[in-house]
C-alpha positions in Angstrom: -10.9 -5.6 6.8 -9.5 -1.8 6.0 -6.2 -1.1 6.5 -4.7 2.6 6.2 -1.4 2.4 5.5 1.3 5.2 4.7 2.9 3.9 0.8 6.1 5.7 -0.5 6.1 5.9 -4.3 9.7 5.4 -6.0 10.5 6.3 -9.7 13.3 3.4 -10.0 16.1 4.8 -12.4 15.4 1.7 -14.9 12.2 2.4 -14.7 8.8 1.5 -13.2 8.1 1.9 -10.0 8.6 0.6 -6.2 6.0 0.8 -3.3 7.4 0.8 0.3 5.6 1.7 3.7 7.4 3.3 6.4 5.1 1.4 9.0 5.5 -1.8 7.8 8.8 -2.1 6.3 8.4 -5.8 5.0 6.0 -4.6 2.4 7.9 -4.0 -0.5 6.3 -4.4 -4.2 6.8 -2.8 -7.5 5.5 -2.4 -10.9 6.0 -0.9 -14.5 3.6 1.9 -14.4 2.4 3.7 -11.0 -1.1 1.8 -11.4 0.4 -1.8 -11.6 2.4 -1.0 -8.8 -0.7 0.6 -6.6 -2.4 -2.6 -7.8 0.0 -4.8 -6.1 -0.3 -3.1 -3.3 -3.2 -5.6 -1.9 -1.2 -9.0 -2.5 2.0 -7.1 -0.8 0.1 -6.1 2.4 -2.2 -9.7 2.8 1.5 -11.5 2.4 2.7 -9.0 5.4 -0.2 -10.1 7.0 0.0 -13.5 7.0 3.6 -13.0 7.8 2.9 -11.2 11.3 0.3 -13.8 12.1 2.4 -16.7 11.7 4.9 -14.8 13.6 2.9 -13.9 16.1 3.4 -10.3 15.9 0.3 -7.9 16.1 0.1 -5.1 13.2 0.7 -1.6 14.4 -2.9 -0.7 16.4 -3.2 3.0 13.5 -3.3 0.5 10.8 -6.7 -0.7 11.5 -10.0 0.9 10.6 -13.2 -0.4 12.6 -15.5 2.1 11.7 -16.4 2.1 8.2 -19.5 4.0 8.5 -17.9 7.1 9.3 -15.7 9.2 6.7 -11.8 8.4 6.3 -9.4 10.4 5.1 -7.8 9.1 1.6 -5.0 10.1 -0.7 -4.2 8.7 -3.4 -2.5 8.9 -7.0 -5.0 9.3 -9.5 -4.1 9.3 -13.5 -5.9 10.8 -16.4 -5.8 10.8 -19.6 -5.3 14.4 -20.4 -7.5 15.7 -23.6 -5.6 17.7 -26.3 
């Protein structure tokens, strides 16, 4: 299953970086560089997942993507490697 999901990106003043969503505000993860804590990301949101199911709670209706043959709109944070 897709999810689309608004992430807020955190610089944390001893460094590294946290991930939040302002839709699902029990997803919290973090990591030491901005890809390790975009890779986190997945494990974060299946454990939020698995949280609302065993509450019983349904996952906000936006979050879902059912069509998958269509376009979707992305943005994300992409790194390089810039050349000297």
């Amino acid at each position: 299953m897709l999810y689309k999901i608004p992430l807020l990106l955190s610089p944390q003043s001893e460094g590294g970086f946290t991930i939040t969503s302002p839709l699902l505000p029990e997803l919290v993860t973090e990591g030491d560089t901005v890809e390790e804590a975009l890779s986190n990301v997945r494990d974060a949101l299946a454990a939020v997942i698995e949280a609302y199911a065993d509450l019983g709670r349904a996952l906000p209706i936006n979050m879902r993507v059912s069509d998958t043959d269509d376009a979707l709109w992305l943005e994300t944070v992409v790194t390089t490697h810039e050349v000297s």
